[in-house]
C-alpha positions as CSV (number, residue, x, y, z in Angstrom):
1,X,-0.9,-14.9,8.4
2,X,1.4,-14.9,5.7
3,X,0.4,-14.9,1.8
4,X,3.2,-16.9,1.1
5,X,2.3,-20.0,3.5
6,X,0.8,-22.6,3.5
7,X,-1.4,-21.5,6.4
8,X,-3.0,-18.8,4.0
9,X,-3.3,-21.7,1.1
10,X,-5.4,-23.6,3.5
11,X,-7.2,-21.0,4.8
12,X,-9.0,-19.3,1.0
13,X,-9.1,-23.1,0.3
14,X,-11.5,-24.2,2.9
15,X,-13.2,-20.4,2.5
16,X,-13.9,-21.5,-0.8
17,X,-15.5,-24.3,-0.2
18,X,-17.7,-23.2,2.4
19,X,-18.6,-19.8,0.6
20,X,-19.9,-21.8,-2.6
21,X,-21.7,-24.1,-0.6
22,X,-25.6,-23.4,-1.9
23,X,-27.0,-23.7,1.7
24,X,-24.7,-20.9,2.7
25,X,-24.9,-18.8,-0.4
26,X,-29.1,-19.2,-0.6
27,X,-29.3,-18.1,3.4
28,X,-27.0,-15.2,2.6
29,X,-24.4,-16.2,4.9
30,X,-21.4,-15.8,2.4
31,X,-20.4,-12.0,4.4
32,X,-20.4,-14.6,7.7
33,X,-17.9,-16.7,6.2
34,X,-15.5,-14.1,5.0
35,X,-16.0,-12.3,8.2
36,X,-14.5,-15.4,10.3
37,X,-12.2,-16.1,7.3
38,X,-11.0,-12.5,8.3
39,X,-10.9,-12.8,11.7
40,X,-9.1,-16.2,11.8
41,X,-6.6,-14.5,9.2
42,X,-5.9,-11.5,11.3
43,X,-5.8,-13.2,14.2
44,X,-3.2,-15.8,13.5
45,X,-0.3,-14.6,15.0
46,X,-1.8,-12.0,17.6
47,X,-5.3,-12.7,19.0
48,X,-5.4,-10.0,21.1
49,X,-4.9,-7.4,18.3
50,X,-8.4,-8.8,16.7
51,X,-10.3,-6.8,19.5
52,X,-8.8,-3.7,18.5
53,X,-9.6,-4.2,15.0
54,X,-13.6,-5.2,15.6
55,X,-13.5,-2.1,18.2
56,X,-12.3,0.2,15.4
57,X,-15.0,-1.4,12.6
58,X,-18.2,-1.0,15.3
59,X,-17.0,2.8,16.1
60,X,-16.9,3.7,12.3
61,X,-20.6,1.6,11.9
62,X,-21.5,3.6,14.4
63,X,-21.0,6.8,13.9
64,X,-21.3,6.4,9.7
65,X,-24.6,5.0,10.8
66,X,-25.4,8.6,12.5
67,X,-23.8,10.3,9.8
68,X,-26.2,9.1,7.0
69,X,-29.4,9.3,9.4
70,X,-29.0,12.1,11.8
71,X,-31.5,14.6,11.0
72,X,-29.7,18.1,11.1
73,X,-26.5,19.2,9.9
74,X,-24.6,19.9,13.0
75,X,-25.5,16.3,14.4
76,X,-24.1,14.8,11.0
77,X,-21.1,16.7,11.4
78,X,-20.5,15.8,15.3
79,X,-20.6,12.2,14.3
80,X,-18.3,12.5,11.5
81,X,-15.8,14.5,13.6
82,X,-15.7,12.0,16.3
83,X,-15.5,9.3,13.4
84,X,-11.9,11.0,12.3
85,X,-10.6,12.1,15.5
86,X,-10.8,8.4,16.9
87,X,-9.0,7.2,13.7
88,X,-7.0,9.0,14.0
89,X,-6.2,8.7,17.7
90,X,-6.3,5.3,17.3
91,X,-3.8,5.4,14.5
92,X,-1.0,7.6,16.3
93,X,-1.5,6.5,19.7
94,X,-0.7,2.7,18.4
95,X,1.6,4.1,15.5
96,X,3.5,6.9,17.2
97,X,3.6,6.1,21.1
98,X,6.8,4.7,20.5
99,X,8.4,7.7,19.1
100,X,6.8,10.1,22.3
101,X,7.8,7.4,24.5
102,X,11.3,7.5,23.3
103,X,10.6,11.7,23.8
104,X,9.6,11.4,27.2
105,X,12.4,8.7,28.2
106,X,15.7,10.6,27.3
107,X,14.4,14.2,27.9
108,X,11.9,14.1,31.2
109,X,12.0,13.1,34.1
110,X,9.0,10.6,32.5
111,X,10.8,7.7,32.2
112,X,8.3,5.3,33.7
113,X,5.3,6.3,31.3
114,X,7.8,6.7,28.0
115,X,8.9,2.8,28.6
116,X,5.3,2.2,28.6
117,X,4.8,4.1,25.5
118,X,7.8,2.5,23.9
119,X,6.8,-1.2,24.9
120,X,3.2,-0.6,22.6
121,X,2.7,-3.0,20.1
122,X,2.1,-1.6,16.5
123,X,-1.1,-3.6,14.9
124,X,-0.4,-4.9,11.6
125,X,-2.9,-2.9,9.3
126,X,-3.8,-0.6,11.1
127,X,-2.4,2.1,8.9
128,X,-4.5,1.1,6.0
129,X,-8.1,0.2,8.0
130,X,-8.2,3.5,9.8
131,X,-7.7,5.4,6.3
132,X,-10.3,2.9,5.3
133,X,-12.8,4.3,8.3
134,X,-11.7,8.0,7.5
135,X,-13.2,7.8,4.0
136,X,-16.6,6.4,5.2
137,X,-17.3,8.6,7.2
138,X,-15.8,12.0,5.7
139,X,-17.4,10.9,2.5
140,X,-21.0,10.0,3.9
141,X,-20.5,13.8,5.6
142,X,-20.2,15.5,2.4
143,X,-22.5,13.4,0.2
144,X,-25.0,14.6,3.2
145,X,-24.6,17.9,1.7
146,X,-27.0,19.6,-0.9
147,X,-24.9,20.7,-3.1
148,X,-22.5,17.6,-3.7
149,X,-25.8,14.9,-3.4
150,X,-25.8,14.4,-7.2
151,X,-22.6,12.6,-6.7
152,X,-24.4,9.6,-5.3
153,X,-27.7,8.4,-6.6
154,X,-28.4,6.0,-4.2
155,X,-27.3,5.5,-0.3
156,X,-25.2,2.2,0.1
157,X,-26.2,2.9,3.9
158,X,-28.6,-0.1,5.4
159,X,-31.4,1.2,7.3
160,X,-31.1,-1.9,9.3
161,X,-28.1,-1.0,11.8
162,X,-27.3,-4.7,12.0
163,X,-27.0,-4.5,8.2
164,X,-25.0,-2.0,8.1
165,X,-22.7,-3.1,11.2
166,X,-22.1,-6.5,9.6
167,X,-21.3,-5.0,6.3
168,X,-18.8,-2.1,8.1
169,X,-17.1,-5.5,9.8
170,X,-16.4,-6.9,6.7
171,X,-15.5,-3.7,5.0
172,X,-13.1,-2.8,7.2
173,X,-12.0,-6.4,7.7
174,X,-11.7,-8.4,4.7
175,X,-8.8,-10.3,4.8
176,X,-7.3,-10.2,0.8
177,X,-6.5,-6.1,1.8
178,X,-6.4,-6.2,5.2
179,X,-2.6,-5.4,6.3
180,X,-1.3,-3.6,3.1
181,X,-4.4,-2.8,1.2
182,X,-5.1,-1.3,-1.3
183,X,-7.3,1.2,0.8
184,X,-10.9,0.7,0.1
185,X,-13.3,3.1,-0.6
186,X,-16.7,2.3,1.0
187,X,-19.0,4.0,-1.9
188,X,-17.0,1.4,-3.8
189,X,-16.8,-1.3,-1.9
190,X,-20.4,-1.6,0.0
191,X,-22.5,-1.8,-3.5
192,X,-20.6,-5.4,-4.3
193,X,-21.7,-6.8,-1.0
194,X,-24.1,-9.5,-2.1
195,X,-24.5,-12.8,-3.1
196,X,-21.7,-14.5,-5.6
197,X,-22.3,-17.5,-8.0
198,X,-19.3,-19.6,-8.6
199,X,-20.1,-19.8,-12.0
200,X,-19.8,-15.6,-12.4
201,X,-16.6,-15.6,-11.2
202,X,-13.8,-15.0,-13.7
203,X,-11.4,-18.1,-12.2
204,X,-8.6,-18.0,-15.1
205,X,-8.2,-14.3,-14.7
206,X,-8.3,-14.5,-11.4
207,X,-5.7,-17.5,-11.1
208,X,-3.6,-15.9,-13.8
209,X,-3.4,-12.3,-11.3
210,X,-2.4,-14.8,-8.3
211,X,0.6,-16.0,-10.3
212,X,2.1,-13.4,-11.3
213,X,1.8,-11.7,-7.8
214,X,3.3,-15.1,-6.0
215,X,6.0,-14.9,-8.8
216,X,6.9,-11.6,-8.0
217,X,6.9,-11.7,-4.5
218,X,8.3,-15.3,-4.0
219,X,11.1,-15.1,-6.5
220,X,11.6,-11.9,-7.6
221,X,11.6,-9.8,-4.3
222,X,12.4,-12.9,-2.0
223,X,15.9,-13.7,-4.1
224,X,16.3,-9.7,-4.1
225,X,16.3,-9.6,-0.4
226,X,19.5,-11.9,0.0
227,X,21.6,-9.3,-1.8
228,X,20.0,-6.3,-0.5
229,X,21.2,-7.1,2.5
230,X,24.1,-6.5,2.0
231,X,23.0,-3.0,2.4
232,X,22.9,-2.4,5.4
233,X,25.6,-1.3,8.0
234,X,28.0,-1.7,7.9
235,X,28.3,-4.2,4.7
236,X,27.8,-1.7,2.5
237,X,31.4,0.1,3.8
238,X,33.2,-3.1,1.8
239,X,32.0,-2.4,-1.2
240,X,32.6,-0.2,-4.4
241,X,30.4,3.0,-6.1
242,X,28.9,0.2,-9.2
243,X,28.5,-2.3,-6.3
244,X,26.3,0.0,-4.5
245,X,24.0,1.5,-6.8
246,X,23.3,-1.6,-8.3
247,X,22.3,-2.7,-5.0
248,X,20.4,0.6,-4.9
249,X,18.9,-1.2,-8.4
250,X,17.9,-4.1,-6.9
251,X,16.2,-2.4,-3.9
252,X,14.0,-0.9,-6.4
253,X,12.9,-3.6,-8.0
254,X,12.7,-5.9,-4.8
255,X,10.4,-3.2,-3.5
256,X,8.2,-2.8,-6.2
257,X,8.3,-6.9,-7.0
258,X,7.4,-7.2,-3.1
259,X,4.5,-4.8,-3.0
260,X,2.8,-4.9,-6.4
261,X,3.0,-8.7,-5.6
262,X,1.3,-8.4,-2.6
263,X,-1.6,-6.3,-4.3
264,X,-2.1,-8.2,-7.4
265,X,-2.4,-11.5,-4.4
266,X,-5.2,-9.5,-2.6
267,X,-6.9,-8.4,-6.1
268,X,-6.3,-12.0,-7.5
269,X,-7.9,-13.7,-4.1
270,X,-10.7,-11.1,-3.8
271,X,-12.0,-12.2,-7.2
272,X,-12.4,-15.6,-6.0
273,X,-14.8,-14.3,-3.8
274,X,-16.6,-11.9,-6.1
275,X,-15.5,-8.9,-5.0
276,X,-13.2,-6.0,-7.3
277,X,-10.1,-4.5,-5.5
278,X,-8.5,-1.4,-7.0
279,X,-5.5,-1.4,-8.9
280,X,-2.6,-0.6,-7.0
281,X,0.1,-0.3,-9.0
282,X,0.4,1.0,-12.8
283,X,3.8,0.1,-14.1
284,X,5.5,3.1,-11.9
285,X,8.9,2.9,-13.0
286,X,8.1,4.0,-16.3
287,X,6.7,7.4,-15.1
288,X,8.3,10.1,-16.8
289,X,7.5,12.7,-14.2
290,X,7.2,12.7,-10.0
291,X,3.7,13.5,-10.5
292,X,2.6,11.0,-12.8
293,X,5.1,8.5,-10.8
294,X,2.6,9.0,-7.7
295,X,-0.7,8.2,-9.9
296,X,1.1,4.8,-10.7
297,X,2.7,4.2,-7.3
298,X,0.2,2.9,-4.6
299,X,-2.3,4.4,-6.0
300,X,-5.0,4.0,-3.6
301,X,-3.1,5.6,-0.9
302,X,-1.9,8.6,-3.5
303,X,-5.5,9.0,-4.5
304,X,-6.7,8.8,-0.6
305,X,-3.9,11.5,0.2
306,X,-5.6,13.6,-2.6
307,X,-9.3,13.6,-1.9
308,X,-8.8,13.6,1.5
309,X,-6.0,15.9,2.6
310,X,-4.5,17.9,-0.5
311,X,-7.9,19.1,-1.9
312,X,-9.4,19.5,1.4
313,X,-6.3,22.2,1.9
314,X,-7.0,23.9,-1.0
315,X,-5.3,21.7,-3.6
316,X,-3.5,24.0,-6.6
317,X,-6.4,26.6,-6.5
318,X,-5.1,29.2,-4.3
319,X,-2.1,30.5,-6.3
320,X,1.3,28.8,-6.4
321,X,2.9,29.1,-3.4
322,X,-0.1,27.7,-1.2
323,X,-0.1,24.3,-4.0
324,X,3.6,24.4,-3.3
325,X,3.2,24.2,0.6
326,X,0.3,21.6,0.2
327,X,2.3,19.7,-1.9
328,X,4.9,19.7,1.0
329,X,2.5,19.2,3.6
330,X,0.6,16.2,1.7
331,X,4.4,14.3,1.4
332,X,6.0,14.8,4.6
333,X,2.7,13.2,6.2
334,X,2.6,10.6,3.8
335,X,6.2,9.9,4.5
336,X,5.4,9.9,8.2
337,X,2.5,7.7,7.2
338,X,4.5,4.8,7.1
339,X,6.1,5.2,10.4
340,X,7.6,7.5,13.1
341,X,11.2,7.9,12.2
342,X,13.4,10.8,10.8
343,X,13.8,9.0,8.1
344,X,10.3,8.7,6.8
345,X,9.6,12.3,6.9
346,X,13.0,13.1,5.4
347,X,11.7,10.6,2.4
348,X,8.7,12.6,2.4
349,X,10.3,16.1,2.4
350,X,12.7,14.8,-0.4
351,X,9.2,13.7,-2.8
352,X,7.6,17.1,-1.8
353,X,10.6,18.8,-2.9
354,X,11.1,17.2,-6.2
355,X,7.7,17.6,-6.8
356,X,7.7,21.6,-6.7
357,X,10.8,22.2,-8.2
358,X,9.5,19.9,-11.2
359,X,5.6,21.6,-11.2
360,X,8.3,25.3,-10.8
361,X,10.2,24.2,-13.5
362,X,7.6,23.0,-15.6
363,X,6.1,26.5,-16.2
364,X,9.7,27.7,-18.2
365,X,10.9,24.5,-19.9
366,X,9.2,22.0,-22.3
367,X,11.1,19.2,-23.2
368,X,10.1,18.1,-27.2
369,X,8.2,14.7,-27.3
370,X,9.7,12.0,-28.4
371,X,11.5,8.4,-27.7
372,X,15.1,10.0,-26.4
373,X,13.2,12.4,-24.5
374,X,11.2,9.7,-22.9
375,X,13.7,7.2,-22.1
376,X,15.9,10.4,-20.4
377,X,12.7,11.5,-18.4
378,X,12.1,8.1,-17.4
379,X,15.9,7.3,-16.6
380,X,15.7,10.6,-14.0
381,X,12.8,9.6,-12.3
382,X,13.9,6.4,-11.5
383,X,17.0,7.8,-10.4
384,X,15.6,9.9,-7.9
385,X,12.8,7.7,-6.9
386,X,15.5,5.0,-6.4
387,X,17.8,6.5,-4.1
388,X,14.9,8.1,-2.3
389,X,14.5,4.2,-1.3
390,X,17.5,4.5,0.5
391,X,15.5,6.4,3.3
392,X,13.2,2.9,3.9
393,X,16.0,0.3,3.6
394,X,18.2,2.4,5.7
395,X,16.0,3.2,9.0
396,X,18.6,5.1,10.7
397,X,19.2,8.4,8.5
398,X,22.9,8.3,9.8
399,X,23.6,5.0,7.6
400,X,21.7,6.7,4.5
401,X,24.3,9.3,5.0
402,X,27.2,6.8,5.7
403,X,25.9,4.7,2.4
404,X,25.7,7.9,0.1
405,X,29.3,8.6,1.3
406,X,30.9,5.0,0.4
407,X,29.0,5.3,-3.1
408,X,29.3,8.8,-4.1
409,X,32.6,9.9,-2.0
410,X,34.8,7.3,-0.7
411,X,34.0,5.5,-3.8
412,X,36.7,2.8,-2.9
413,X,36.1,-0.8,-2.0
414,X,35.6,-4.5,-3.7
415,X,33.2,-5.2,-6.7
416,X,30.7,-7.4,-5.8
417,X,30.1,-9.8,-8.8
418,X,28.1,-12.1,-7.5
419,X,25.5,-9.9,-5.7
420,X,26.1,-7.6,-9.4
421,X,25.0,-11.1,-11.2
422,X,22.5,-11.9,-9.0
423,X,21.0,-8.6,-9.1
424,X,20.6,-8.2,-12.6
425,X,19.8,-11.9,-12.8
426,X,16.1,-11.0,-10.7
427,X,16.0,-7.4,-12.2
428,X,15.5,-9.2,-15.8
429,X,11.7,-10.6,-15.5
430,X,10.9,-7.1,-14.5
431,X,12.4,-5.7,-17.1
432,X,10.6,-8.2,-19.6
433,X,7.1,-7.5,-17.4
434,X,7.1,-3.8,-18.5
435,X,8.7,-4.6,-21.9
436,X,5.4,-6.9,-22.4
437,X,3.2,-4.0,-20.6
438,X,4.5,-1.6,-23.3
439,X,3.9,-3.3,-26.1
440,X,0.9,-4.5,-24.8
441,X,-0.6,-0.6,-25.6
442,X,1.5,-0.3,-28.8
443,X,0.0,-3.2,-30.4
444,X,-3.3,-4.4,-28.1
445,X,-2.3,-8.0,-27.6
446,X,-0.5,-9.0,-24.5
447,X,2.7,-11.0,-25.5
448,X,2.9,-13.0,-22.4
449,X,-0.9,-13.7,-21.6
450,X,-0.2,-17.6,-22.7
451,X,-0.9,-20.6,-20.7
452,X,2.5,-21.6,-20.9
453,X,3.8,-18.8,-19.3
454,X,2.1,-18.9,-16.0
455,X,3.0,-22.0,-15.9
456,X,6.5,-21.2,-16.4
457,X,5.9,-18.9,-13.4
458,X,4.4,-21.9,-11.5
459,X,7.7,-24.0,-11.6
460,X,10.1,-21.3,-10.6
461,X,7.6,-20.5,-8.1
462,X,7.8,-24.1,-6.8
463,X,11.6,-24.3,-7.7
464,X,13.4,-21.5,-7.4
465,X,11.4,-19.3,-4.6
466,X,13.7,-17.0,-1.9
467,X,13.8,-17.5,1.6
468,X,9.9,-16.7,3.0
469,X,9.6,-13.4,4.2
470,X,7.0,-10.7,5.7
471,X,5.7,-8.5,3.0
472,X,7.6,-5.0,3.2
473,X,4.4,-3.0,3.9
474,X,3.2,-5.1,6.7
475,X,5.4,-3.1,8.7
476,X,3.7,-0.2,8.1
């Protein structure tokens, strides 16, 4: 089910209703009700995926449950290590099949069992709710240790195992984060799990977080997507060098527009219910290095890449070249993270690249702080994150080639003006979102926080929304 329809309107609307309900809220049924809410969301478009998703959330109760409560050591470890390899399986037998199948069609005599492989469905989520069941587990596994125990003071484990299951379900499954997240963290997550008021809840803030999400996602990224589609092959072969890297421009922002929309949605809706989602997004394109780019970029998967695969390798404390190859080996895995295609890895490969030469480059050069320097440091970074965007527009690495060609090359071909006008026309209520975001810390008073501009944002949303479309991250 679809943020953007009406569907999803109905669906928190009735939630609502029932959740608030004191008979529901006094028997402690409100989990119940987001539970269905969840499953009914999930399950809109494929039913049959819903089983796969309540399998994966009574494995991780499961074996968290044994994980917290075993008795020795080794058993607590066994449980946990089953807990990650079937995530894990799970994730790359559903994610990547396709891409063995594919193997195992064109270069064995396999052909039967690759165009079964190839002919697998890939769950919408499933990327982000088996991260989600990693971290419970690997993190009730080292808190079980006596040496990292201070770090929790008390366990958000139920003894009751039905407790616990029902809360794992809704963990797992709650619907605002469900297919593109943000990734939940379980020590953060399970301690909210209990009864809401209505009159606790913070509705304007909440409401005001909704708007601006819809806004960007409805008109911003929506409007975007007509004219980035003209870059794809072979449109993009008719058109001039200005023509294609402002398209390149307004990929950026439709991206960003697209999925910080979609987060600030899910951490609008969640707060109807009572519950806190993580930020997602920081204001990313005002990073002034790779590194800080990724601590403002999807930050709960950056920060789940971090504590649970580039420290866990040894982070940056075992000399240079082993935190350059874990840098390398942290990116090209989050690149293939979000799909199994030559293009993903390449896109990871490219961040891991930048990111060592700039940590190298860092140890001999320091730039002086100020404004120019800012706005130059700035500039390159979204340079380079930009056309690393190519790589997901452009599936097929032969058309990112092709593209880079016309623009860089070729360089001949027609300008587009009104895809340029258009372009720049969306780009400009980004523009003025981190204008308002900057002076927001300059001078502590947020510019645009005004009644009247939400509900500016509520008639263009009504008036002047793009075609509906899937999120961008649901495919992933």
């Amino acid at each position: 089910m679809l943020f953007n329809s009406y569907e999803f309107v109905v669906l928190v609307a009735l939630a609502l209703c029932v959740y608030y309900m004191p008979y529901v809220y006094r028997r402690g049924w409100q989990v119940y009700v987001l539970i269905i809410a969840s499953f009914i969301f999930y399950a809109y478009g494929q039913p049959w995926l819903l089983l796969l998703l309540i399998v994966s959330a009574s494995i991780n109760a499961f074996v968290s449950y044994q994980v917290e409560f075993s008795t020795t050591l080794s058993h607590k470890y066994l449980y946990a290590l089953v807990g990650v390899v079937v995530n894990l399986g799970v994730l790359i037998g559903f994610k990547y099949s396709p891409l063995f199948g594919q193997v195992l069609e064109y270069y064995t005599s396999l052909s039967s069992v690759g165009a079964f492989l190839v002919a697998i469905p890939l769950p919408i989520g499933i990327s982000f709710y088996t991260f989600q069941g990693i971290s419970l587990v690997v993190d009730l596994y080292r808190y079980s240790h006596a040496d990292s125990g201070h770090l929790r003071e008390i366990s958000w484990v139920d003894r009751n195992f039905f407790t616990h299951y029902y809360k794992t379900l809704f963990f797992i499954a709650f619907f605002p984060q469900l297919v593109a997240g943000p990734i939940l963290k379980a020590r953060e997550f399970y301690p909210q799990i209990h009864t809401k008021l209505a009159s606790n809840i913070a509705w304007n803030s909440a409401f005001k977080i909704i708007i601006i999400g819809y806004f960007l996602k409805m008109v911003i990224a929506d409007n975007l997507k007509d004219q980035t589609f003209w870059m794809a092959y072979p449109y993009f072969e008719a058109y001039n060098t200005l023509t294609l890297l402002v398209l390149l421009l307004g990929y950026s922002m439709q991206i960003f527009a697209d999925f910080a929309g979609y987060s600030l949605i899910a951490i609008g809706v969640a707060k109807l219910f009572g519950y806190e989602l993580p930020k997602n997004f920081n204001f990313p394109y005002i990073a002034r290095s790779l590194s800080e780019f990724w601590t403002r970029w999807h930050i709960s998967l950056s920060t789940w890449l971090k504590e649970y695969l580039y420290i866990p390798l040894g982070g940056n404390r075992k000399g240079r070249f082993r935190t350059y190859c874990n840098l390398m080996i942290v990116m090209i895995l989050g690149g293939l993270w979000h799909g199994a295609a030559l293009s993903y890895m390449v896109w990871g490969l490219y961040h891991g690249v930048l990111l060592v030469i700039e940590r190298f480059a860092s140890q001999f050069i320091r730039l002086r702080e100020c404004l120019l320097t800012h706005i130059i440091r700035i500039c390159f970074v979204f340079g380079f994150v930009s056309l690393g965007w190519l790589l997901f527009k452009l599936n097929n690495f032969s058309d990112v080639v092709s593209y880079l060609n016309q623009a860089f090359i070729v360089r001949s071909g027609t300008t587009g003006s009104g895809i340029l006008f258009c372009v720049l026309l969306y780009s400009l209520p980004i523009g003025a979102y981190y204008l308002n975001h900057l002076l927001t810390l300059k001078y502590q008073k947020n510019f645009l926080d005004r009644n009247v501009v939400y509900a500016i944002l509520l008639f263009f949303i009504v008036t002047n929304s793009g075609g509906s479309n899937a999120f961008i991250y649901f495919q992933f």
